[in-house]
PDB file of N, CA, C and O in Angstrom:
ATOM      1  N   UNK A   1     115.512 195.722 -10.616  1.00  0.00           N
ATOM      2  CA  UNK A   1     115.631 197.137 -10.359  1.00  0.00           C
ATOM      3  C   UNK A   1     117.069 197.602 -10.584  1.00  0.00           C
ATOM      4  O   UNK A   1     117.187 198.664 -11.195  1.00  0.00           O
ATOM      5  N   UNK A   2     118.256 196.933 -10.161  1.00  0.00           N
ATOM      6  CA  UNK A   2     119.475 196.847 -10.468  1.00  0.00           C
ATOM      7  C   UNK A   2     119.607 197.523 -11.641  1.00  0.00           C
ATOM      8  O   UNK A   2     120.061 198.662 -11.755  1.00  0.00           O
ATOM      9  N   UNK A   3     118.962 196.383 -13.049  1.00  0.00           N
ATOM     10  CA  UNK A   3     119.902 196.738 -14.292  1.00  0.00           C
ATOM     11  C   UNK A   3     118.909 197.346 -15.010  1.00  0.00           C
ATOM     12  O   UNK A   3     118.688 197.058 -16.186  1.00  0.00           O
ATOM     13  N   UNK A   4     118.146 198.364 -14.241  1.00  0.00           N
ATOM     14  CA  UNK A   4     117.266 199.275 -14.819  1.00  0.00           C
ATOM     15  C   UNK A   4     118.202 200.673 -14.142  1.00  0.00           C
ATOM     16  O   UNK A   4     118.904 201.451 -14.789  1.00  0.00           O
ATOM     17  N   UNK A   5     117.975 200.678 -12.833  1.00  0.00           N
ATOM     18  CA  UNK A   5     118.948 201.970 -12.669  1.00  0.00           C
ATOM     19  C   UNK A   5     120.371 202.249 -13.557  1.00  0.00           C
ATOM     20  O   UNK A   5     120.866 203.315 -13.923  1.00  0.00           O
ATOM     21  N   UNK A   6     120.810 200.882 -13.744  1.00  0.00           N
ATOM     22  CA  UNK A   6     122.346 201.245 -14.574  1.00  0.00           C
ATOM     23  C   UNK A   6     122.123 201.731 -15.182  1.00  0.00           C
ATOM     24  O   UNK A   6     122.735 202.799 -15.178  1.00  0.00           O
ATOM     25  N   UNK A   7     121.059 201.551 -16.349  1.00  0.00           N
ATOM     26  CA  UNK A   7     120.586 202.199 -17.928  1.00  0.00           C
ATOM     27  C   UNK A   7     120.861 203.347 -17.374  1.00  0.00           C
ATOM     28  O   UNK A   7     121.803 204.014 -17.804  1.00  0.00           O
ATOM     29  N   UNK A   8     120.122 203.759 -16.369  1.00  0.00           N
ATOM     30  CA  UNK A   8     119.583 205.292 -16.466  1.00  0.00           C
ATOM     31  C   UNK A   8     121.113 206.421 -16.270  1.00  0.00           C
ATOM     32  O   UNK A   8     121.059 207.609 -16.587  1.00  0.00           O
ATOM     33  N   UNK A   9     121.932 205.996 -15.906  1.00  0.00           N
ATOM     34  CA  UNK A   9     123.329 206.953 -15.500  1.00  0.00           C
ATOM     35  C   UNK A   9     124.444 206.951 -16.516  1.00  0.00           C
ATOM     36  O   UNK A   9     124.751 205.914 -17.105  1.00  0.00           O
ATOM     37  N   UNK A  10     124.863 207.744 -16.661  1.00  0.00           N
ATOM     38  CA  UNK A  10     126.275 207.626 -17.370  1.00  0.00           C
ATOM     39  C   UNK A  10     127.246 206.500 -17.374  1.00  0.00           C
ATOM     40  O   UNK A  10     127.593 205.642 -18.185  1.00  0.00           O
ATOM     41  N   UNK A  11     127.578 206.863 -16.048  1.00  0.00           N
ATOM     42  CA  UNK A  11     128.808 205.396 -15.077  1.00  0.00           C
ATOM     43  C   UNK A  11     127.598 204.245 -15.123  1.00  0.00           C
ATOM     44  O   UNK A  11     126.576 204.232 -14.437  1.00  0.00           O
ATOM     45  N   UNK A  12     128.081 203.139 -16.288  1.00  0.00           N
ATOM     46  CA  UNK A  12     127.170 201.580 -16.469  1.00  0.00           C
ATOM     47  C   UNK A  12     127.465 200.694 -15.359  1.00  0.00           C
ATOM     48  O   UNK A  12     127.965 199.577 -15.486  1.00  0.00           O
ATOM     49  N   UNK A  13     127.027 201.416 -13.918  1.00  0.00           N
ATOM     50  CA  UNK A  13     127.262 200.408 -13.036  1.00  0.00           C
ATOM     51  C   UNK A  13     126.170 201.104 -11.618  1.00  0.00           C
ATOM     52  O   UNK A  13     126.151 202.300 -11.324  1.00  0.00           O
ATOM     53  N   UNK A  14     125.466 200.177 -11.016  1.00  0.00           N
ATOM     54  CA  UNK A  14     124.726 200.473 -10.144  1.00  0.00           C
ATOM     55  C   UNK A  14     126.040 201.594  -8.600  1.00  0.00           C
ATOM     56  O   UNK A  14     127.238 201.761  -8.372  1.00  0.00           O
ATOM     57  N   UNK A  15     124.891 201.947  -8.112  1.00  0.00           N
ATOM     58  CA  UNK A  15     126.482 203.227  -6.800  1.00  0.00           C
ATOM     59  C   UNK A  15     126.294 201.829  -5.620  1.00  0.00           C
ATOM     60  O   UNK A  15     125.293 201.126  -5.477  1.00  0.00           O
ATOM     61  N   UNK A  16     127.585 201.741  -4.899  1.00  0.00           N
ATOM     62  CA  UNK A  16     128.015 201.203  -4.004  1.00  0.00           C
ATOM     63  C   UNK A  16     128.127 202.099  -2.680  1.00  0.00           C
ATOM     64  O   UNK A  16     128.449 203.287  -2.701  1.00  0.00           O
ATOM     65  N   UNK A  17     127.845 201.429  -1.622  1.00  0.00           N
ATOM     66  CA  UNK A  17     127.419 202.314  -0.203  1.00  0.00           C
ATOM     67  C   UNK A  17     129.398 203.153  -0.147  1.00  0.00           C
ATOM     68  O   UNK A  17     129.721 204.218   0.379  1.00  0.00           O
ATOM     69  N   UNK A  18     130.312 202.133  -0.905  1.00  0.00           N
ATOM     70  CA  UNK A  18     131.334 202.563  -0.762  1.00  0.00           C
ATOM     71  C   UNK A  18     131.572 204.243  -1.238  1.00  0.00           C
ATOM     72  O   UNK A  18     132.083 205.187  -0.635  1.00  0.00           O
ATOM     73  N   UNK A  19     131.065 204.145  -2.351  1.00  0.00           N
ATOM     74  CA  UNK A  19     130.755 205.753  -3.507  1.00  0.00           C
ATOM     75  C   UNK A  19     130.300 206.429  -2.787  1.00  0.00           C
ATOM     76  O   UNK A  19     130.602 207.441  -3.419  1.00  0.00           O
ATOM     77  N   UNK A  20     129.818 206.791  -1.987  1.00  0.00           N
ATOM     78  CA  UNK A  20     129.442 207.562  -1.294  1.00  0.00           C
ATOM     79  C   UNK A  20     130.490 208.132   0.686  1.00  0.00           C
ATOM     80  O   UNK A  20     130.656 209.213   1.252  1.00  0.00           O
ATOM     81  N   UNK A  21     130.911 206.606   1.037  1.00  0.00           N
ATOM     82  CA  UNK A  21     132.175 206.331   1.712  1.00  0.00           C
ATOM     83  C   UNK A  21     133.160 207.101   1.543  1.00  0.00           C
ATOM     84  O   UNK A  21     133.570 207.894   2.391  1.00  0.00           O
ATOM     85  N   UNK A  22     133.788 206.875   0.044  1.00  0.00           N
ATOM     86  CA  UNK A  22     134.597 207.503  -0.507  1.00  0.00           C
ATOM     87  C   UNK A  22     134.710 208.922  -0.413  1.00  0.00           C
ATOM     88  O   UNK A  22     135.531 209.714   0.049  1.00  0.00           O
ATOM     89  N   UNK A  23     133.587 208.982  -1.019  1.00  0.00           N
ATOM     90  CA  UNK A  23     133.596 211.073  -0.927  1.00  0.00           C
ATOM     91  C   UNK A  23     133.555 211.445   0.323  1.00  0.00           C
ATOM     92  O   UNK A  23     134.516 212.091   0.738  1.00  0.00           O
ATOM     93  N   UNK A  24     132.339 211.108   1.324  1.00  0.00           N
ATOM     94  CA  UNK A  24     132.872 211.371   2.588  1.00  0.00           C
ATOM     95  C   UNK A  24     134.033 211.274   3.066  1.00  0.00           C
ATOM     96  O   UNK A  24     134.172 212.068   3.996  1.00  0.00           O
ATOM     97  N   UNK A  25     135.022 210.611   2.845  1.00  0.00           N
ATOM     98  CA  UNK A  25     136.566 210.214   3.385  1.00  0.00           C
ATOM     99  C   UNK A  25     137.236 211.385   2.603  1.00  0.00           C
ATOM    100  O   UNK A  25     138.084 212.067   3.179  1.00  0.00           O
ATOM    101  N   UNK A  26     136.894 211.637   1.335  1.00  0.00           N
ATOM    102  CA  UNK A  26     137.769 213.192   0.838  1.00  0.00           C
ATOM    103  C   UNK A  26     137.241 214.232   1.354  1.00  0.00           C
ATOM    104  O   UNK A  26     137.917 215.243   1.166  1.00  0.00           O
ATOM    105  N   UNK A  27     136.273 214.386   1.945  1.00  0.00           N
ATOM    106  CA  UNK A  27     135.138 215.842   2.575  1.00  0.00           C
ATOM    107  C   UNK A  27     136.302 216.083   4.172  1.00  0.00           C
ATOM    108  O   UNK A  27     136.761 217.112   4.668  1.00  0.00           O
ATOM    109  N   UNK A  28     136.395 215.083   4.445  1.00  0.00           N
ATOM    110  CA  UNK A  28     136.764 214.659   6.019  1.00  0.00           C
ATOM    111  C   UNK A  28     138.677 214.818   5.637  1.00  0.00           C
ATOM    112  O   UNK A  28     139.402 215.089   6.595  1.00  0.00           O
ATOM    113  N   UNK A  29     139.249 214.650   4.394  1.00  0.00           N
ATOM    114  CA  UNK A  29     140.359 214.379   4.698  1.00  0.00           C
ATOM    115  C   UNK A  29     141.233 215.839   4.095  1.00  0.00           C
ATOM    116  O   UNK A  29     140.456 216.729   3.748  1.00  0.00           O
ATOM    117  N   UNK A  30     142.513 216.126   3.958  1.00  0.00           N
ATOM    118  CA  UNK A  30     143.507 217.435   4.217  1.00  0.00           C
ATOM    119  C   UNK A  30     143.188 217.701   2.598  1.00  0.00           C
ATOM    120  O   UNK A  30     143.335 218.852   2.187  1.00  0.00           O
ATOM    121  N   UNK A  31     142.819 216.817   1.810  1.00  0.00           N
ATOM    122  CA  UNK A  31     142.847 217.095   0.192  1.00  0.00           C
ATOM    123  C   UNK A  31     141.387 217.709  -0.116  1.00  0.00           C
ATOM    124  O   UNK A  31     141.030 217.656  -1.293  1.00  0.00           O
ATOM    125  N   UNK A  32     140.449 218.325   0.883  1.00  0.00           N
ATOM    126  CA  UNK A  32     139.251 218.801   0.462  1.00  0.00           C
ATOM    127  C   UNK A  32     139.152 220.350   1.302  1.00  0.00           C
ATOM    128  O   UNK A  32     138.053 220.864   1.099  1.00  0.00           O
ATOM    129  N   UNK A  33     140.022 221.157   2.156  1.00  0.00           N
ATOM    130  CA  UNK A  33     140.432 221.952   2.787  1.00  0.00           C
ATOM    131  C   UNK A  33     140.105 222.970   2.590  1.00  0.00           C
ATOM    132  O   UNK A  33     139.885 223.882   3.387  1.00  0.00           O
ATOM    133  N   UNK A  34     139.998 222.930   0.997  1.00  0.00           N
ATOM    134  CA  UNK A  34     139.871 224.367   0.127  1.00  0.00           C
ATOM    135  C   UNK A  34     138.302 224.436  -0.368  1.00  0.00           C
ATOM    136  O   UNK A  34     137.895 225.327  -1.114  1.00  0.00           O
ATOM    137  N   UNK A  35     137.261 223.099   0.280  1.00  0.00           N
ATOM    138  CA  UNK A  35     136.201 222.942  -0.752  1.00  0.00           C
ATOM    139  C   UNK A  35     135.399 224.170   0.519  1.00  0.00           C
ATOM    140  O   UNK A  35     135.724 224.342   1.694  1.00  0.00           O
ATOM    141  N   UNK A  36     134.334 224.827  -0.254  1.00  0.00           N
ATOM    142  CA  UNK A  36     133.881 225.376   0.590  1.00  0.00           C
ATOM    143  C   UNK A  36     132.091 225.986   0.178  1.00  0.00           C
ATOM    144  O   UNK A  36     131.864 227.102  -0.290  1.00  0.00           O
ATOM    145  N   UNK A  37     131.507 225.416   0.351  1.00  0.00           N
ATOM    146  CA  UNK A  37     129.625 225.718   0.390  1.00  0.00           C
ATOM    147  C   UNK A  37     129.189 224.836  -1.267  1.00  0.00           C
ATOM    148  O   UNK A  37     128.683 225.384  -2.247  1.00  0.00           O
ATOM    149  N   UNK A  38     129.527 223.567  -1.153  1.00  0.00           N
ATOM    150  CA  UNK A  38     129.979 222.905  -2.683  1.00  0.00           C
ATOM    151  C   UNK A  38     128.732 221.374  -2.333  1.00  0.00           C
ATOM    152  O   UNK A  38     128.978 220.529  -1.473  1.00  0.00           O
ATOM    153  N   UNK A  39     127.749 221.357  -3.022  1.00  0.00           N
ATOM    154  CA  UNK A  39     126.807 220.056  -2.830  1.00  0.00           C
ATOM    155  C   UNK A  39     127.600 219.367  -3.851  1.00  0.00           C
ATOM    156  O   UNK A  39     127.628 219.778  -5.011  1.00  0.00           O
ATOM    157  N   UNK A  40     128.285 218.268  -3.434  1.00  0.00           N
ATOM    158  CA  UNK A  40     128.953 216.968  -3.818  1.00  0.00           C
ATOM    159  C   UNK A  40     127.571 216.187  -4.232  1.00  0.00           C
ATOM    160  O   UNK A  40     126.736 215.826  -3.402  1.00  0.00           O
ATOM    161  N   UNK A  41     127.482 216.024  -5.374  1.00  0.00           N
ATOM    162  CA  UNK A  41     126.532 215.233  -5.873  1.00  0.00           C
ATOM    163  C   UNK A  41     127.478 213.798  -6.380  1.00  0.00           C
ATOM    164  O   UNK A  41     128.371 213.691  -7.221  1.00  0.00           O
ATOM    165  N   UNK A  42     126.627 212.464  -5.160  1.00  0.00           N
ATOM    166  CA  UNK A  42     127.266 211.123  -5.735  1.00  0.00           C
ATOM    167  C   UNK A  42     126.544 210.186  -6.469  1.00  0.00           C
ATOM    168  O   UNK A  42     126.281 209.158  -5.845  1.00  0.00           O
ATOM    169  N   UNK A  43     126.119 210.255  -7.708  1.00  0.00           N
ATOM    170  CA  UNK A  43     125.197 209.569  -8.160  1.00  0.00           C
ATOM    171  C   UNK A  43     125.604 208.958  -9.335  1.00  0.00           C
ATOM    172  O   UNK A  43     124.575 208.641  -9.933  1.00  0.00           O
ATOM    173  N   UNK A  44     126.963 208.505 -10.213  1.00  0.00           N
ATOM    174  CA  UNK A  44     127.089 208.102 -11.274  1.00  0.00           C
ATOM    175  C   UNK A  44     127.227 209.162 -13.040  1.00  0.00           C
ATOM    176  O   UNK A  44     127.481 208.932 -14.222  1.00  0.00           O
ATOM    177  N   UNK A  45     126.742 210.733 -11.859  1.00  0.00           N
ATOM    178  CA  UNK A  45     126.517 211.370 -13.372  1.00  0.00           C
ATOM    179  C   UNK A  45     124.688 211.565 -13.603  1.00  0.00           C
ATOM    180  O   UNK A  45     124.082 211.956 -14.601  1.00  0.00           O
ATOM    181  N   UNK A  46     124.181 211.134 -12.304  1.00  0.00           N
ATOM    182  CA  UNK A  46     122.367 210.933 -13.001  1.00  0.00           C
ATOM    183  C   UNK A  46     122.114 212.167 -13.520  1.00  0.00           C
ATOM    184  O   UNK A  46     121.936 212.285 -14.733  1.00  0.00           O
ATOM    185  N   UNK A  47     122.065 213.229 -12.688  1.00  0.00           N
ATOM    186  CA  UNK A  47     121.434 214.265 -12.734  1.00  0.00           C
ATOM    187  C   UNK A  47     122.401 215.674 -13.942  1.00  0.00           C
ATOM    188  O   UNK A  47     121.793 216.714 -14.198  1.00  0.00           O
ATOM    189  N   UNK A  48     123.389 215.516 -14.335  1.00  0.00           N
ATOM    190  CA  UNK A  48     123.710 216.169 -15.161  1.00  0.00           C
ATOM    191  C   UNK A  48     124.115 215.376 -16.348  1.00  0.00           C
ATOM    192  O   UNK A  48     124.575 216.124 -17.211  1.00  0.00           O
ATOM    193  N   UNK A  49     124.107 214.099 -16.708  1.00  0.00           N
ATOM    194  CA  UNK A  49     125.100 213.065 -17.853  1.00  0.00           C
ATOM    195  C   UNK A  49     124.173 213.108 -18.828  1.00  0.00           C
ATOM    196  O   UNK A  49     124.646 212.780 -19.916  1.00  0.00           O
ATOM    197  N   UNK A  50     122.775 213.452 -18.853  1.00  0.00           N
ATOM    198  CA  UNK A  50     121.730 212.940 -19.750  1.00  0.00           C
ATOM    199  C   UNK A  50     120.775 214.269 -20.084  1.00  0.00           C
ATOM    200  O   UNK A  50     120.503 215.177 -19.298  1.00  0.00           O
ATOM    201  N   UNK A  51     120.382 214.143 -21.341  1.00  0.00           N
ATOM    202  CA  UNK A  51     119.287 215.116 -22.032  1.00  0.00           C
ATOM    203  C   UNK A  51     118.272 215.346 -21.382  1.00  0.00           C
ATOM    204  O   UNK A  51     117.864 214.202 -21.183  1.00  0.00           O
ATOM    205  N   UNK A  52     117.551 216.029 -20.894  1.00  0.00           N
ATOM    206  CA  UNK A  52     115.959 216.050 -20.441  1.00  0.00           C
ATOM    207  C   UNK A  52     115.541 214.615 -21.059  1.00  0.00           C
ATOM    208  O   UNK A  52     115.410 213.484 -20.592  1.00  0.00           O
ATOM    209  N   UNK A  53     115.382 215.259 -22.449  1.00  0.00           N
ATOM    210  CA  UNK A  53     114.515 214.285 -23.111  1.00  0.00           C
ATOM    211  C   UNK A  53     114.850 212.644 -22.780  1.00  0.00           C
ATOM    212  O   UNK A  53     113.869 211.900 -22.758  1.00  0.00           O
ATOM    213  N   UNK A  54     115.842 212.203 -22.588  1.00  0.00           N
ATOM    214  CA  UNK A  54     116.109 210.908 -22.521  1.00  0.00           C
ATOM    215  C   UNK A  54     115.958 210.459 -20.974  1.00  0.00           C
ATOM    216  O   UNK A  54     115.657 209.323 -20.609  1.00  0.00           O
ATOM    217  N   UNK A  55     116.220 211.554 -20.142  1.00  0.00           N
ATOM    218  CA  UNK A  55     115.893 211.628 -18.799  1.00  0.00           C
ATOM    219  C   UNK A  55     114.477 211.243 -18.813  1.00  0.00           C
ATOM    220  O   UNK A  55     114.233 210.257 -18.118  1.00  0.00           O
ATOM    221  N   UNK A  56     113.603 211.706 -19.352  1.00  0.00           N
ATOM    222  CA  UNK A  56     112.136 212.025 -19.119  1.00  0.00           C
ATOM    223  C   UNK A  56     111.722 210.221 -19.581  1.00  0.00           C
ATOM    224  O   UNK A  56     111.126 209.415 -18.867  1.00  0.00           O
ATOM    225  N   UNK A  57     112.261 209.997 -20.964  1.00  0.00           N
ATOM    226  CA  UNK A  57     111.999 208.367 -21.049  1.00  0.00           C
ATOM    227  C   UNK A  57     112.013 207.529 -20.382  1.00  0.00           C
ATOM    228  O   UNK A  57     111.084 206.774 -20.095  1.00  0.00           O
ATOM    229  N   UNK A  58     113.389 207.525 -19.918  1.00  0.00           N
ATOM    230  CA  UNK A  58     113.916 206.680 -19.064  1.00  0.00           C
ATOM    231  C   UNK A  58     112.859 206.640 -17.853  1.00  0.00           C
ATOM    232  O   UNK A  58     112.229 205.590 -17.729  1.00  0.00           O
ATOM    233  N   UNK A  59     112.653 207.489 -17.119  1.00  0.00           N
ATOM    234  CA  UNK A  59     111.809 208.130 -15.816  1.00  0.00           C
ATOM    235  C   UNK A  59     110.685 206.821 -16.526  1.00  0.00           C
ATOM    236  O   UNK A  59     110.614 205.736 -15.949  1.00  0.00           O
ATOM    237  N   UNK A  60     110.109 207.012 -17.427  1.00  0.00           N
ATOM    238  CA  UNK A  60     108.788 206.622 -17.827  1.00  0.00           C
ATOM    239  C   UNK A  60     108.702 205.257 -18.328  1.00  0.00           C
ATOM    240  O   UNK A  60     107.699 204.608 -18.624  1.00  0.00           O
ATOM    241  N   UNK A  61     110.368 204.823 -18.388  1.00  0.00           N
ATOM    242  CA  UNK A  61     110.286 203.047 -18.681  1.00  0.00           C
ATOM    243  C   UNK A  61     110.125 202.842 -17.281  1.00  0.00           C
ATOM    244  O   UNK A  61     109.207 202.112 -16.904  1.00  0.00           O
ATOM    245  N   UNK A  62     111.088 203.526 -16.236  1.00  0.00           N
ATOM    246  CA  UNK A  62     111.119 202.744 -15.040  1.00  0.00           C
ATOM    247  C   UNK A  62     109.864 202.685 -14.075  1.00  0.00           C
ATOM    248  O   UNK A  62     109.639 201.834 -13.215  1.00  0.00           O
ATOM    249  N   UNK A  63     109.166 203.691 -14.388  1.00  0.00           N
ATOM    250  CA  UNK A  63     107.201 203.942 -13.836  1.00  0.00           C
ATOM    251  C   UNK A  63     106.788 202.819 -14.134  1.00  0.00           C
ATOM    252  O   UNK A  63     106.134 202.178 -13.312  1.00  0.00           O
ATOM    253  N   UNK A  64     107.154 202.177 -15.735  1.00  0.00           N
ATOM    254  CA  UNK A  64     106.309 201.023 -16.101  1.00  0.00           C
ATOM    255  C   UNK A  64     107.089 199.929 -16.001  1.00  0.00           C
ATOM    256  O   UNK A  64     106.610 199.029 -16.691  1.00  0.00           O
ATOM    257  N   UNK A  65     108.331 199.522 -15.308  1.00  0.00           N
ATOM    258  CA  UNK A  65     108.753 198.453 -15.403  1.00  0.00           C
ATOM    259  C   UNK A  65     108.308 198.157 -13.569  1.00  0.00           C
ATOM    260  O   UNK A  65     108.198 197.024 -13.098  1.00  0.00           O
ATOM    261  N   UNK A  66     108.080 199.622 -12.657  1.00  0.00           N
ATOM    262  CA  UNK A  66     107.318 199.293 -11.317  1.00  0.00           C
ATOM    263  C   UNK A  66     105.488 198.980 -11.359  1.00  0.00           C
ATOM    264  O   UNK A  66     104.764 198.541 -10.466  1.00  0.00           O
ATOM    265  N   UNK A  67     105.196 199.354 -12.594  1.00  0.00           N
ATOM    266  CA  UNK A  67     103.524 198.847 -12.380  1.00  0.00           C
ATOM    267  C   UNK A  67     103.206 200.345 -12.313  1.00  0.00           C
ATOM    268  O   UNK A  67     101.976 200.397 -12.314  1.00  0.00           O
ATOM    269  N   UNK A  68     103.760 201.742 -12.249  1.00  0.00           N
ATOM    270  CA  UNK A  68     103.765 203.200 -12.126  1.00  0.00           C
ATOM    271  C   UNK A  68     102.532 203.624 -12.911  1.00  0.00           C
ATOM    272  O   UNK A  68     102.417 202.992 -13.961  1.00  0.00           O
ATOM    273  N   UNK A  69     101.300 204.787 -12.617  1.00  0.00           N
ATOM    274  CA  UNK A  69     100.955 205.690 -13.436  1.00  0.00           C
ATOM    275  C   UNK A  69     101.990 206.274 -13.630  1.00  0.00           C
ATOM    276  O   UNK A  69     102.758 206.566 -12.714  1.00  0.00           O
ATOM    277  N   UNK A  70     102.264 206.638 -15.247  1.00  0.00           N
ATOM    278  CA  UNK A  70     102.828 207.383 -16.129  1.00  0.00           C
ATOM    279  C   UNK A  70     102.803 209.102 -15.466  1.00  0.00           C
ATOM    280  O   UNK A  70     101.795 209.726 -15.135  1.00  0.00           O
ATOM    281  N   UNK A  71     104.074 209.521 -15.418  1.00  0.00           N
ATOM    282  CA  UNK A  71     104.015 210.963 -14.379  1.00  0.00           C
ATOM    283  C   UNK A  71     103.421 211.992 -15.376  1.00  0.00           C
ATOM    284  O   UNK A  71     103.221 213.153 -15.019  1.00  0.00           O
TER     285      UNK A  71
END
């Protein structure tokens, strides 16, 4: 499942509980002060790095690499 999610993101590396750590620690710290009604998305890039279309593949290798009906 690992080196199936990597495929799917921009950043070629599965997210660490830290990646997410991290941003919380800038949300929480004097260098984020100015952020204000802003969804911090921590995901590698998933949701904006990729085409629909390649999005939609991908979606449909990983259905079938779980045993998935096809969405």
């Amino acid at each position: 499942m690992k080196g199936v999610l990597e495929t799917m993101q921009p950043i070629r590396r599965s997210g660490l509980p830290e990646d997410i750590a991290h941003a919380a620690l800038w949300l929480a710290s004097d260098d984020s002060t100015f952020v204000n009604g802003h969804a911090l998305v921590v995901d590698g890039g998933l949701i904006g790095g990729r085409q629909w279309s390649e999005v939609q593949q991908r979606r449909g290798m990983l259905r079938s690499a779980l045993g998935l009906s096809p969405a």
